[in-house]
PDB file of N, H, CA, C and O in Angstrom:
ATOM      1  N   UNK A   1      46.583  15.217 -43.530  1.00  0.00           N
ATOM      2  CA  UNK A   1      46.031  14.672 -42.317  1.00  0.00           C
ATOM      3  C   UNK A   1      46.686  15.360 -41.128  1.00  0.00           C
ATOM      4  O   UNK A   1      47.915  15.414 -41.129  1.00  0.00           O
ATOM      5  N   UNK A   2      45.960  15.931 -40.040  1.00  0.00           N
ATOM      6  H   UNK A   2      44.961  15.887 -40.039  1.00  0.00           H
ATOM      7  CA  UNK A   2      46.376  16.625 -38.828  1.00  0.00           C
ATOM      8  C   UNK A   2      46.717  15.285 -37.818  1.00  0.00           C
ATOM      9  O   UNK A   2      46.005  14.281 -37.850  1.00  0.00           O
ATOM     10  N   UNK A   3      47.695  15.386 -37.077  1.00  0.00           N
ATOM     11  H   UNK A   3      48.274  16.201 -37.051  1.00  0.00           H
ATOM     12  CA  UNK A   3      47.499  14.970 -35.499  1.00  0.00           C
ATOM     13  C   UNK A   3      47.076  15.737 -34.770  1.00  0.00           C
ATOM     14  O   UNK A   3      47.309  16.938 -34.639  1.00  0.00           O
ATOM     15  N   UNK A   4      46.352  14.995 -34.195  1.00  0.00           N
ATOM     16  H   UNK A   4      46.163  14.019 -34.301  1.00  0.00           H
ATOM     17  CA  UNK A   4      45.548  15.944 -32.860  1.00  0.00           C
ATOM     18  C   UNK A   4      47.216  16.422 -32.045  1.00  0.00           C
ATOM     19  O   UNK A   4      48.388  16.106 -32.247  1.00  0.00           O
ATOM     20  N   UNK A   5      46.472  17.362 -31.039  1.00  0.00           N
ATOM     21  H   UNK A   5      45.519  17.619 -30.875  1.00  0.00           H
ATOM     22  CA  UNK A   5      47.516  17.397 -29.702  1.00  0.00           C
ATOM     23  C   UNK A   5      47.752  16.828 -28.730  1.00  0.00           C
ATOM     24  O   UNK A   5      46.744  16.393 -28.173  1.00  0.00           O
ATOM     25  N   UNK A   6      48.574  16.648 -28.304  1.00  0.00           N
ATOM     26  H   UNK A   6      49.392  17.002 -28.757  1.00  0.00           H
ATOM     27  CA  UNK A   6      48.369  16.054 -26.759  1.00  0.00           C
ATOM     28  C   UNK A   6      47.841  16.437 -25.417  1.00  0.00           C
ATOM     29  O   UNK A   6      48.729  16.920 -24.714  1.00  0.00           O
ATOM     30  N   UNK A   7      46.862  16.382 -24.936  1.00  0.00           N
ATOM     31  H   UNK A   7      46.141  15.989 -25.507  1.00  0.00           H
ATOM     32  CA  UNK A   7      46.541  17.089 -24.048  1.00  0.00           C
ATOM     33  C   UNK A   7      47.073  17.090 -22.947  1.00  0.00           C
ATOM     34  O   UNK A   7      46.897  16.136 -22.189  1.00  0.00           O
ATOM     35  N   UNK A   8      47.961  18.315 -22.545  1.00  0.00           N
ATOM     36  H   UNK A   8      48.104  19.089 -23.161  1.00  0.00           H
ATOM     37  CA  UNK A   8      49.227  18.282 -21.292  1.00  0.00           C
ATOM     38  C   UNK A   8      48.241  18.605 -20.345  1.00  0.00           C
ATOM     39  O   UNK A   8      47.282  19.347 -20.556  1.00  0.00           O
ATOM     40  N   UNK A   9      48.623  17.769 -18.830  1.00  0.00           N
ATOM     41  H   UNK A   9      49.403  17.166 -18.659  1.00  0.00           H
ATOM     42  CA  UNK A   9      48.439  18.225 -17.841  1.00  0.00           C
ATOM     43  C   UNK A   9      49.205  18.734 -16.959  1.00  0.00           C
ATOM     44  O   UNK A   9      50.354  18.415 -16.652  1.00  0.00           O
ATOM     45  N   UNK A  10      48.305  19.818 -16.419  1.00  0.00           N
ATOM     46  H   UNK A  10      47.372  20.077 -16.669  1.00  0.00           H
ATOM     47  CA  UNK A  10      49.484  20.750 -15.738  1.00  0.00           C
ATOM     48  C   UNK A  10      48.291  21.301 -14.657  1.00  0.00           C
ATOM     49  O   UNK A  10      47.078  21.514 -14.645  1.00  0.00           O
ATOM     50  N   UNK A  11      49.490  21.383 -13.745  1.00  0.00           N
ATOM     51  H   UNK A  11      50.474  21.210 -13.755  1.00  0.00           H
ATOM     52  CA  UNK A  11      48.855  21.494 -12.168  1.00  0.00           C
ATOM     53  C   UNK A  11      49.910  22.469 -11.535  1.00  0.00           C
ATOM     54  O   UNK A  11      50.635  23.190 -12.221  1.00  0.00           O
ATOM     55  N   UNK A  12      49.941  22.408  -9.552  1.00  0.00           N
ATOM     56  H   UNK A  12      49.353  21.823  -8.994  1.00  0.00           H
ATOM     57  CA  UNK A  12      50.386  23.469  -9.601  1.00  0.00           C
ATOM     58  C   UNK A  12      51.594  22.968  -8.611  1.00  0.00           C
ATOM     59  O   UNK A  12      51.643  21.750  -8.435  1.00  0.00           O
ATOM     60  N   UNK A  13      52.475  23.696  -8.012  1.00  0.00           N
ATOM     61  H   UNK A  13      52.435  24.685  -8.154  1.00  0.00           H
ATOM     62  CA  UNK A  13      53.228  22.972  -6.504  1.00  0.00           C
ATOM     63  C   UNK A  13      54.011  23.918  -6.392  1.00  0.00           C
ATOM     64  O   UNK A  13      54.073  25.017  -6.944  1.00  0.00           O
ATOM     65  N   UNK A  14      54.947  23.138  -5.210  1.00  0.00           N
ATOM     66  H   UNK A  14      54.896  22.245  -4.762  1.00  0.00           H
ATOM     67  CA  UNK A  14      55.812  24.291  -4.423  1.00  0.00           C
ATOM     68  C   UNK A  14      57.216  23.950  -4.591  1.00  0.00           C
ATOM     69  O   UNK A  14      57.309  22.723  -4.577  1.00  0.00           O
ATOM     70  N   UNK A  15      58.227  24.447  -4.726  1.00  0.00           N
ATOM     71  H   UNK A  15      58.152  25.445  -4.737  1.00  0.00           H
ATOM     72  CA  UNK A  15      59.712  24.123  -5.039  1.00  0.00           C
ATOM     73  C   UNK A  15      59.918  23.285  -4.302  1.00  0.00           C
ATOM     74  O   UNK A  15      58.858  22.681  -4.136  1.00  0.00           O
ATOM     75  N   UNK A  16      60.722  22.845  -3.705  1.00  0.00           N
ATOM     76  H   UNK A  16      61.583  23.335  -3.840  1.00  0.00           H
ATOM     77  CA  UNK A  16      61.264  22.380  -2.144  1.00  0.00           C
ATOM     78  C   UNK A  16      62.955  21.952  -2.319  1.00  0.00           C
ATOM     79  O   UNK A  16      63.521  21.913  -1.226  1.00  0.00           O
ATOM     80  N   UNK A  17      63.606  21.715  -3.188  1.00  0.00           N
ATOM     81  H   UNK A  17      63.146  21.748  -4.076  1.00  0.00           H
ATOM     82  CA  UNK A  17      64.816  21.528  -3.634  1.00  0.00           C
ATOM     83  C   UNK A  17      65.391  22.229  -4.984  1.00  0.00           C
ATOM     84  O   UNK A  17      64.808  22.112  -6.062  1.00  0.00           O
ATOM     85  N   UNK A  18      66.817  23.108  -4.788  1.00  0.00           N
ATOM     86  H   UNK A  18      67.291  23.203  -3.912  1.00  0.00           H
ATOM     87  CA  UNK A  18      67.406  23.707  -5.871  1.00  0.00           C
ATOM     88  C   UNK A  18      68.492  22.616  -6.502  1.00  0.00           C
ATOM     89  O   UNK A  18      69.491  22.460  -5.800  1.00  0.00           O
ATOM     90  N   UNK A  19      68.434  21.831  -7.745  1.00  0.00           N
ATOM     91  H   UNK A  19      67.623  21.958  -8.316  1.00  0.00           H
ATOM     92  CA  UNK A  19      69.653  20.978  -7.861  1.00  0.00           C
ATOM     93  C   UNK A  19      70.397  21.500  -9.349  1.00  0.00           C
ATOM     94  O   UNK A  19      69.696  21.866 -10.292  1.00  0.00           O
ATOM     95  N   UNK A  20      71.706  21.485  -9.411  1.00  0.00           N
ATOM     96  H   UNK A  20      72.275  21.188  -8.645  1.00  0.00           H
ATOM     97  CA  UNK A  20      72.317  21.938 -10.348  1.00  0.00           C
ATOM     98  C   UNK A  20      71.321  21.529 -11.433  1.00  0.00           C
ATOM     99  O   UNK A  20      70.395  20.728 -11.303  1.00  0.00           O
ATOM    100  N   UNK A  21      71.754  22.383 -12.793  1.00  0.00           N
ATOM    101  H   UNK A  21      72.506  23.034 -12.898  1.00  0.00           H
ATOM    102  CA  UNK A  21      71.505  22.479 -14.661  1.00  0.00           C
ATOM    103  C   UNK A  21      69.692  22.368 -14.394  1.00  0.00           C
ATOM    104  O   UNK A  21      68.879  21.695 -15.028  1.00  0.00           O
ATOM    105  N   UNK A  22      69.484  23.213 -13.327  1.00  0.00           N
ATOM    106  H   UNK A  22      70.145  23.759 -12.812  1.00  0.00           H
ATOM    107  CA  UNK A  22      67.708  23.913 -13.292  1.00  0.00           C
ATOM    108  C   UNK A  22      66.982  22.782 -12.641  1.00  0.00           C
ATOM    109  O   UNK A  22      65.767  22.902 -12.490  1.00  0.00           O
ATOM    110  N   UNK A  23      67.685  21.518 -12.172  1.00  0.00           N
ATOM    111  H   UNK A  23      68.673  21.421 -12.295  1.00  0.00           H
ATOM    112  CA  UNK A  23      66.365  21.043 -12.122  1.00  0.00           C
ATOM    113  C   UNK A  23      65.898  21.051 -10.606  1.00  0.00           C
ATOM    114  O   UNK A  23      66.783  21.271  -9.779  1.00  0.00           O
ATOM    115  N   UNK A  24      64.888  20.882 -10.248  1.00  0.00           N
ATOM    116  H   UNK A  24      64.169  20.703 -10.920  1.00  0.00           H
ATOM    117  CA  UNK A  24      64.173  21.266  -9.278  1.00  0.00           C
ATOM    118  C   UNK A  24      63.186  20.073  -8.228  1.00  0.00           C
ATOM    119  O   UNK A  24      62.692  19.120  -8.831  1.00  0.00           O
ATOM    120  N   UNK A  25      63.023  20.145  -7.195  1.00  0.00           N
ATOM    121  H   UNK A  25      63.424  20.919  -6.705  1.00  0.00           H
ATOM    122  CA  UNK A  25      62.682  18.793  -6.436  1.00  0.00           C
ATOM    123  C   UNK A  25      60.774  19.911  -6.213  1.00  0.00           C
ATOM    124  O   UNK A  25      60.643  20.915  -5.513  1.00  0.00           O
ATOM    125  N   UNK A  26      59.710  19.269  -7.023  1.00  0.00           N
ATOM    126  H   UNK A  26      59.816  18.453  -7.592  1.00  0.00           H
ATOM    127  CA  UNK A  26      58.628  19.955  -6.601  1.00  0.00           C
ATOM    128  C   UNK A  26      57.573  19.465  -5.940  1.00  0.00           C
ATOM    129  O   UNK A  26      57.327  18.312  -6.295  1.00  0.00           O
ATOM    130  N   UNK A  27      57.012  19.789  -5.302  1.00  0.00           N
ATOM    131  H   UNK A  27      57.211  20.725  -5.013  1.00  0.00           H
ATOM    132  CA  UNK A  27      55.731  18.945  -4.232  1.00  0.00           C
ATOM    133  C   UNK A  27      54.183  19.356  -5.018  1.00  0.00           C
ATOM    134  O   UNK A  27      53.546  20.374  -4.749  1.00  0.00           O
ATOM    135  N   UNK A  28      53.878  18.591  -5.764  1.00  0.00           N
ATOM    136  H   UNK A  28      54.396  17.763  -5.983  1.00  0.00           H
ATOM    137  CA  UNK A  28      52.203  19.003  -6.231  1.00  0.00           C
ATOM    138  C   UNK A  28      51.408  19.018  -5.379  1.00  0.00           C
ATOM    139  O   UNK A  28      51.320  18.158  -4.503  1.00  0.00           O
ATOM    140  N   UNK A  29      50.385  20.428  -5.545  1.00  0.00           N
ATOM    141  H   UNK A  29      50.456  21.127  -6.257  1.00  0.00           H
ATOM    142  CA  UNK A  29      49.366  20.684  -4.434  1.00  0.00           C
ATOM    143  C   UNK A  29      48.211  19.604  -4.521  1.00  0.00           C
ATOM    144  O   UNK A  29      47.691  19.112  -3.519  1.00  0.00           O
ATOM    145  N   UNK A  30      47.799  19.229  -6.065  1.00  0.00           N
ATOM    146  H   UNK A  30      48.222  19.629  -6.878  1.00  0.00           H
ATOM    147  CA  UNK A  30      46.880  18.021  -5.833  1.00  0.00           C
ATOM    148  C   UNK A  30      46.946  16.730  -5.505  1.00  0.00           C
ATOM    149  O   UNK A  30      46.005  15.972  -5.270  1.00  0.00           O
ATOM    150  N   UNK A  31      48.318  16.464  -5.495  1.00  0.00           N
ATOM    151  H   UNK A  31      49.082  17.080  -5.686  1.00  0.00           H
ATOM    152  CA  UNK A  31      48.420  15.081  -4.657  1.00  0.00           C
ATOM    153  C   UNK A  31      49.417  15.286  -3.936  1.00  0.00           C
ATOM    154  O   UNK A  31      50.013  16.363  -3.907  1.00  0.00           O
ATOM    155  N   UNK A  32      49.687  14.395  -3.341  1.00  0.00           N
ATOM    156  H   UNK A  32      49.203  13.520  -3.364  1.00  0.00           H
ATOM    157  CA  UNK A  32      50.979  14.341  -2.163  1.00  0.00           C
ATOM    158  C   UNK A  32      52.007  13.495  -2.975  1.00  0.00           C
ATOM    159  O   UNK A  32      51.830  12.287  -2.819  1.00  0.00           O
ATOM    160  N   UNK A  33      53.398  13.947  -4.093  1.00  0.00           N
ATOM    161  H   UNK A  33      53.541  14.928  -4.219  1.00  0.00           H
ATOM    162  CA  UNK A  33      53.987  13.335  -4.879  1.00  0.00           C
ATOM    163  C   UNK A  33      54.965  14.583  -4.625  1.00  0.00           C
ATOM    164  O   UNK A  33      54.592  15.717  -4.323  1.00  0.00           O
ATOM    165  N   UNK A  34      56.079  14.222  -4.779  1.00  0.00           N
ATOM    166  H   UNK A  34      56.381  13.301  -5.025  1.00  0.00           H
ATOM    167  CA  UNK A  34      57.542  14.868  -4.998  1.00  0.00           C
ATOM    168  C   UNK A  34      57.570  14.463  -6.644  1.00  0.00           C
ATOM    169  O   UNK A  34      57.326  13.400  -7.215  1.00  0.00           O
ATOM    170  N   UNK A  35      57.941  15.667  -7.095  1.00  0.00           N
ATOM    171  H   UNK A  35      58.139  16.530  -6.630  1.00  0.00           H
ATOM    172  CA  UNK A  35      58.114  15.123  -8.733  1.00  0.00           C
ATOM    173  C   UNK A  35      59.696  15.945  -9.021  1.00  0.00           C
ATOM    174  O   UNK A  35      60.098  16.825  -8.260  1.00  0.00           O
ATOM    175  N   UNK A  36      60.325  15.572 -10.006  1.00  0.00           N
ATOM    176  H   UNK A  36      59.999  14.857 -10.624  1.00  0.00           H
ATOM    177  CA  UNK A  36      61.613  15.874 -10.550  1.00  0.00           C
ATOM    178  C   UNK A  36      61.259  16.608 -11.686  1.00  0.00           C
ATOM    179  O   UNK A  36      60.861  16.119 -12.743  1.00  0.00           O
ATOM    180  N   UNK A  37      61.475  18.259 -11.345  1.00  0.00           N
ATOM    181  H   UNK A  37      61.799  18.657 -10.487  1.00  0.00           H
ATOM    182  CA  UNK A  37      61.408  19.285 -12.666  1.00  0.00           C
ATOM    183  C   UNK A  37      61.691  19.931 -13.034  1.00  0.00           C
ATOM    184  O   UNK A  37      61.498  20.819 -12.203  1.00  0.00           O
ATOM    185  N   UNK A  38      62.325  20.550 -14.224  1.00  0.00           N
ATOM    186  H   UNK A  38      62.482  19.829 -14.898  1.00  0.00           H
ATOM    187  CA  UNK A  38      63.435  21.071 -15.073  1.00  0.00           C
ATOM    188  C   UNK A  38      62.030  22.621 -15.906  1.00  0.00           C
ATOM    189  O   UNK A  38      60.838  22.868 -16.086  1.00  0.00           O
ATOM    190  N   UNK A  39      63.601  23.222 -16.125  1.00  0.00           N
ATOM    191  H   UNK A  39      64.570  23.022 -15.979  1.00  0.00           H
ATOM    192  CA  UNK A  39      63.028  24.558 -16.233  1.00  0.00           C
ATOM    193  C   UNK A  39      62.472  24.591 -18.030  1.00  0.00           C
ATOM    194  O   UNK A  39      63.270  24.157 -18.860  1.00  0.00           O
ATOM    195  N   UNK A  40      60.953  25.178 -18.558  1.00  0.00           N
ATOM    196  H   UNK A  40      60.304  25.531 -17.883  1.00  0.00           H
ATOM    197  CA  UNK A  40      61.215  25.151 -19.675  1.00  0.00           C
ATOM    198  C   UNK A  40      62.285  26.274 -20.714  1.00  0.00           C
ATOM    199  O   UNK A  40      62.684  27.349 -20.267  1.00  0.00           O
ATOM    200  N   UNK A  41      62.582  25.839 -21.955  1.00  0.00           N
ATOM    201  H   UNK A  41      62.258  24.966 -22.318  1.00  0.00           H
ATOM    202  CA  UNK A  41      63.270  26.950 -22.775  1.00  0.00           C
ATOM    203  C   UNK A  41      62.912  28.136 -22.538  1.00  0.00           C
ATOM    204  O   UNK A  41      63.911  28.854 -22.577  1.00  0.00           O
ATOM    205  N   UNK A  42      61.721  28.881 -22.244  1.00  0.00           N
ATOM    206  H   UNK A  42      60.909  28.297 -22.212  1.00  0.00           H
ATOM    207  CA  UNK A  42      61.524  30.021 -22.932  1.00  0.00           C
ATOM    208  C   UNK A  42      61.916  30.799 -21.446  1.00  0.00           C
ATOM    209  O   UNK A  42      62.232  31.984 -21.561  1.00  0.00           O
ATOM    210  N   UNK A  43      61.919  30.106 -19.804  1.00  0.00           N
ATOM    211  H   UNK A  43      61.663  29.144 -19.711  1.00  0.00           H
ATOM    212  CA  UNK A  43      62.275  30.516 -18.970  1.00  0.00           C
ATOM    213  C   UNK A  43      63.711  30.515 -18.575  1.00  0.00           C
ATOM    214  O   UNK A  43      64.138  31.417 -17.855  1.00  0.00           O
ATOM    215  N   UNK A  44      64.579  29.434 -19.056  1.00  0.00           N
ATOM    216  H   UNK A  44      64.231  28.701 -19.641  1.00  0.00           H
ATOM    217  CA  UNK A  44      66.173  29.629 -19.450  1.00  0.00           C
ATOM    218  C   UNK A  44      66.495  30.762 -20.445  1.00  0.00           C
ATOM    219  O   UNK A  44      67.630  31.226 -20.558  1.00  0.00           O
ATOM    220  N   UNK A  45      65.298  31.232 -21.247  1.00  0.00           N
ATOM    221  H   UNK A  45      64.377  30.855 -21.155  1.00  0.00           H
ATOM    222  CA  UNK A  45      66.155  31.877 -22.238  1.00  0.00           C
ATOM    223  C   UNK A  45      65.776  33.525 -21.830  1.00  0.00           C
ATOM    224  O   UNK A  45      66.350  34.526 -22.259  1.00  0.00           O
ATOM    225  N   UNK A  46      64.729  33.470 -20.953  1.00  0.00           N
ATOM    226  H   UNK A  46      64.263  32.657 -20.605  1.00  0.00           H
ATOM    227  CA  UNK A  46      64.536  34.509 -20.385  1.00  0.00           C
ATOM    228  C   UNK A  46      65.180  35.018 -18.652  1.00  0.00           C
ATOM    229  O   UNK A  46      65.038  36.057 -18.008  1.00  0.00           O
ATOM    230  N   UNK A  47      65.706  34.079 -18.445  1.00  0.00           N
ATOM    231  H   UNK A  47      65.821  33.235 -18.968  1.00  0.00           H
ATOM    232  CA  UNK A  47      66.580  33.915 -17.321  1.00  0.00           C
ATOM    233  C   UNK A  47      65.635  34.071 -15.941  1.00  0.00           C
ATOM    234  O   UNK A  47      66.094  34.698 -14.987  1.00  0.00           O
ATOM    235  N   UNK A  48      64.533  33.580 -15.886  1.00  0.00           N
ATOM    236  H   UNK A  48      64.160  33.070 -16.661  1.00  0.00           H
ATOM    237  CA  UNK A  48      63.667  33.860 -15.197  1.00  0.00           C
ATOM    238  C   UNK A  48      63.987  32.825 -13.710  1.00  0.00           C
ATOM    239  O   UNK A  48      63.887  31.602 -13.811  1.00  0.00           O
ATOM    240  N   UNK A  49      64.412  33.558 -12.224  1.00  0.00           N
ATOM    241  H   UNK A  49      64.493  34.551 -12.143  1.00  0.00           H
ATOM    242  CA  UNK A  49      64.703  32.787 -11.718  1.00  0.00           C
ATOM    243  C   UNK A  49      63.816  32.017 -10.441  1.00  0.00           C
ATOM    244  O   UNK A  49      62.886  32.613  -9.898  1.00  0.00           O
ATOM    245  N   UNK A  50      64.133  30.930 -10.124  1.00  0.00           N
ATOM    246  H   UNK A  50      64.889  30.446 -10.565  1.00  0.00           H
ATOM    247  CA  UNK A  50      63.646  30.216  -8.876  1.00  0.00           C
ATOM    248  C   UNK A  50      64.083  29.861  -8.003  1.00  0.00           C
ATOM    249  O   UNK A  50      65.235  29.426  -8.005  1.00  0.00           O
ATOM    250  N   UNK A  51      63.367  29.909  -6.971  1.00  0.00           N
ATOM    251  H   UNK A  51      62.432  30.263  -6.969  1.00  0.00           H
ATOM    252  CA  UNK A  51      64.017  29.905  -5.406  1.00  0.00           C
ATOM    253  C   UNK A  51      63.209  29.023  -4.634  1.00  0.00           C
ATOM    254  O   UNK A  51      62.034  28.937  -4.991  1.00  0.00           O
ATOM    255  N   UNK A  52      63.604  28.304  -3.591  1.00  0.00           N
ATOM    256  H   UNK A  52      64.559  28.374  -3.301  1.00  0.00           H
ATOM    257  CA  UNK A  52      63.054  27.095  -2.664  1.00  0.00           C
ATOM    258  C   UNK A  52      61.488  27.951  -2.294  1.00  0.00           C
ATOM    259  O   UNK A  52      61.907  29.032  -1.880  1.00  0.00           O
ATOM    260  N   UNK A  53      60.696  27.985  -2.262  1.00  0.00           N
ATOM    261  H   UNK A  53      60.356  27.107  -2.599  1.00  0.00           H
ATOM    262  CA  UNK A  53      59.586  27.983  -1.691  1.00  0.00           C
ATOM    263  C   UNK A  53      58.339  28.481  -2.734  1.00  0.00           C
ATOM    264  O   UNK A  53      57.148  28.421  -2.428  1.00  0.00           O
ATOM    265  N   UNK A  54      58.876  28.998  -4.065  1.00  0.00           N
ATOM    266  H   UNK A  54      59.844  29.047  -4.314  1.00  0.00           H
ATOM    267  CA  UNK A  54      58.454  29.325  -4.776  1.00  0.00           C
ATOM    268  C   UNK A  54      56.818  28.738  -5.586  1.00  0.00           C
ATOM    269  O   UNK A  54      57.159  28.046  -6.545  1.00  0.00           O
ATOM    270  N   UNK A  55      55.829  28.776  -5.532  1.00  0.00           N
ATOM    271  H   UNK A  55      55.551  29.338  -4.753  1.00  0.00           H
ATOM    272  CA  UNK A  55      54.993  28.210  -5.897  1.00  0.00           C
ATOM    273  C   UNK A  55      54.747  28.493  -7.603  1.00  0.00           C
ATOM    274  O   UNK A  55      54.520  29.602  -8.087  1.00  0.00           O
ATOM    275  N   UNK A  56      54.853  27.199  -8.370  1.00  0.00           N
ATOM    276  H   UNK A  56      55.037  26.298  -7.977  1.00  0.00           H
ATOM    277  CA  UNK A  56      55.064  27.229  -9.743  1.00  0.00           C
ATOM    278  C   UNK A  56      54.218  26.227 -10.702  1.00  0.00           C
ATOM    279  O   UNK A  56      53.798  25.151 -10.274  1.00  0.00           O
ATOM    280  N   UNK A  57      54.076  26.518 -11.578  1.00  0.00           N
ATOM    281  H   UNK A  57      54.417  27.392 -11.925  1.00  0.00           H
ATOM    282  CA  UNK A  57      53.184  26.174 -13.007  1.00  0.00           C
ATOM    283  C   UNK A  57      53.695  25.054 -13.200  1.00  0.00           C
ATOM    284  O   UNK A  57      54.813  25.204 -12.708  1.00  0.00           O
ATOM    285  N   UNK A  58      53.605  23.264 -13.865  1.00  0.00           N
ATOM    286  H   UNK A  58      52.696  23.142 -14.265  1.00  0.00           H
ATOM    287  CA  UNK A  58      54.336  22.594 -14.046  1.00  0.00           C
ATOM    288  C   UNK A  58      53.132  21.744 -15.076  1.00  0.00           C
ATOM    289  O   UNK A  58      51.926  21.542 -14.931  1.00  0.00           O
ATOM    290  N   UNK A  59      53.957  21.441 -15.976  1.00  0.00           N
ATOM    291  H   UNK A  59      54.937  21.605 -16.094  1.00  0.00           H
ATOM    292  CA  UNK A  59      53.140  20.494 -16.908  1.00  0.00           C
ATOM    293  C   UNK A  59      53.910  18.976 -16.967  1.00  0.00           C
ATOM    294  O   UNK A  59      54.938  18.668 -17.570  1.00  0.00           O
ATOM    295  N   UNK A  60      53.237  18.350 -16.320  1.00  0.00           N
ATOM    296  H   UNK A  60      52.402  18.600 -15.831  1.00  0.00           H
ATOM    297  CA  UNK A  60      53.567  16.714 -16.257  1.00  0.00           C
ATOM    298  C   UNK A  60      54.015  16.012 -17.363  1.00  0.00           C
ATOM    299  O   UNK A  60      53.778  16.373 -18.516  1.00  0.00           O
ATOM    300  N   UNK A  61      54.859  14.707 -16.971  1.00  0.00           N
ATOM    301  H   UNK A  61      55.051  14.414 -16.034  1.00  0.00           H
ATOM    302  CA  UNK A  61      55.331  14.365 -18.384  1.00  0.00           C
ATOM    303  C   UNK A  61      54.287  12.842 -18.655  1.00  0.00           C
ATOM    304  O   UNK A  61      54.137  12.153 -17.646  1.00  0.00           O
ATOM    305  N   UNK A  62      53.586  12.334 -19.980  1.00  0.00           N
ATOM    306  H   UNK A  62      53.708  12.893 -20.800  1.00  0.00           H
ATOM    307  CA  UNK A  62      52.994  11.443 -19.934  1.00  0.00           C
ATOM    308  C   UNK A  62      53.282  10.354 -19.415  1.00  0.00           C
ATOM    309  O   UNK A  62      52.368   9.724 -18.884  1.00  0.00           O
ATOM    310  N   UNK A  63      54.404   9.906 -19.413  1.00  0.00           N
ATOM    311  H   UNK A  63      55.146  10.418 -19.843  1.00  0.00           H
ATOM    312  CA  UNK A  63      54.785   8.553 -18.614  1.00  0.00           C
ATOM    313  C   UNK A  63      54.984   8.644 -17.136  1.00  0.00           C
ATOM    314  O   UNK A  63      54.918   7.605 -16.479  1.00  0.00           O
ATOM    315  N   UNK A  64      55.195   9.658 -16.617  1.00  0.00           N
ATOM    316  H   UNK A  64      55.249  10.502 -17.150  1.00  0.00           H
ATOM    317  CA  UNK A  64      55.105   9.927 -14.936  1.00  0.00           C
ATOM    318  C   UNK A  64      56.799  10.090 -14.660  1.00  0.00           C
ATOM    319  O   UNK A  64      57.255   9.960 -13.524  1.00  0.00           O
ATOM    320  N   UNK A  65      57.744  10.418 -15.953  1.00  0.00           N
ATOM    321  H   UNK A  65      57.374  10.523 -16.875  1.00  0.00           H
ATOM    322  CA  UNK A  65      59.176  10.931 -15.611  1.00  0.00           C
ATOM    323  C   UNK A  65      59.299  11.822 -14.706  1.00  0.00           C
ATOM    324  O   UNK A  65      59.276  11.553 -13.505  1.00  0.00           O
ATOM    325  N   UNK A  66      59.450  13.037 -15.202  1.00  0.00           N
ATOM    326  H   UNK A  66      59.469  13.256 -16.177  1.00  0.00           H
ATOM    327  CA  UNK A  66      59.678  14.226 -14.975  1.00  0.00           C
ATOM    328  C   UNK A  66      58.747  15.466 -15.185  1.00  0.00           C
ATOM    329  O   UNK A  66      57.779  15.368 -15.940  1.00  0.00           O
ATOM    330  N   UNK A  67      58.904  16.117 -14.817  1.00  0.00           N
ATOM    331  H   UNK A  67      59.691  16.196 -14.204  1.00  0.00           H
ATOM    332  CA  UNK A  67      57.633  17.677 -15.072  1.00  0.00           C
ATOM    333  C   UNK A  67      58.376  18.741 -15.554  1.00  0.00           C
ATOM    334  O   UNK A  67      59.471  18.918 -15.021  1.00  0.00           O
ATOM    335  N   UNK A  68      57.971  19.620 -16.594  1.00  0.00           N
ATOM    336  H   UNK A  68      57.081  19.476 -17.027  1.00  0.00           H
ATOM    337  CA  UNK A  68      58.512  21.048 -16.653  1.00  0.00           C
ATOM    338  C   UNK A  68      57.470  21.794 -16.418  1.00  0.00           C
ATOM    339  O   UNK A  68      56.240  21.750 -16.462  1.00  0.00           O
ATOM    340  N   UNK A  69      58.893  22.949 -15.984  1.00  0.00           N
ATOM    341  H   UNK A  69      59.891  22.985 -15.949  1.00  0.00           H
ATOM    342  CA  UNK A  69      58.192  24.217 -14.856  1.00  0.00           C
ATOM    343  C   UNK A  69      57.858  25.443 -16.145  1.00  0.00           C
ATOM    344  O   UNK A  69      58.778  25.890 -16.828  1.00  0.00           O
ATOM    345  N   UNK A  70      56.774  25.769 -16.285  1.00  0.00           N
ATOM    346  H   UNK A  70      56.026  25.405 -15.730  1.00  0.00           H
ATOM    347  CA  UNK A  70      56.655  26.310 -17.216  1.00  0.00           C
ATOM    348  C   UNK A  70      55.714  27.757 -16.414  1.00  0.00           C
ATOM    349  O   UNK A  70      54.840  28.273 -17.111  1.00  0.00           O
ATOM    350  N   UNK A  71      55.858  28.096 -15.559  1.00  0.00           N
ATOM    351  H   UNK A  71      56.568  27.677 -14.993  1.00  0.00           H
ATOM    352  CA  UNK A  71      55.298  29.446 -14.850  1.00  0.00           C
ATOM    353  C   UNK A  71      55.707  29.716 -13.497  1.00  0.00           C
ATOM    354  O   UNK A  71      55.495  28.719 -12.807  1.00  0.00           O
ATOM    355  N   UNK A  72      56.091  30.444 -12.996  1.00  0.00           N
ATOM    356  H   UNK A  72      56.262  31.254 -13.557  1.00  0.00           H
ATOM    357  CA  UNK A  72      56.460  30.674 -11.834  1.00  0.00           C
ATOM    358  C   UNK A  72      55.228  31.534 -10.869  1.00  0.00           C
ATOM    359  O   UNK A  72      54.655  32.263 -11.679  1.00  0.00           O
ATOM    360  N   UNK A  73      54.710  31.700  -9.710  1.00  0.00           N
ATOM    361  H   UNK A  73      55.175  31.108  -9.052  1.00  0.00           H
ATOM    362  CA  UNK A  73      53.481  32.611  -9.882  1.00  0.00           C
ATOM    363  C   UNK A  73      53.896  33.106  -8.717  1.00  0.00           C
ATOM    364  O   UNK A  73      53.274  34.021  -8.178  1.00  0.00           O
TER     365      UNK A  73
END
């Protein structure tokens, strides 16, 4: 028997805060929300970096925690 997937949503925003161990203060362009978001693995492991104004990829977390940044553009 398969489980389906979860279908992530992911939208887009702008940095606006650098806070220590990656995580990041981001403003989503489709709503007006400050969200709290942390860098994914494959961009820690690629050392890929971010800077305050940066406009970035983020996939939401289902309960409305936190977001990871999973593209930088």
């Amino acid at each position: 028997m398969q489980i389906p997937n979860k279908i992530k949503k992911t939208t887009t925003g702008i940095v606006l805060e650098a806070f220590p161990n990656t995580l990041f203060k981001v403003k989503l362009d489709n709503e007006n929300v400050e969200l709290l978001c942390y860098l994914a693995g494959k961009m820690r492991l690629h050392r890929i970096k971010i800077l305050i104004g940066d406009k970035v990829e983020v996939i939401l977390d289902e309960y409305g925690g936190k977001g990871r940044i999973i593209r930088r553009m």
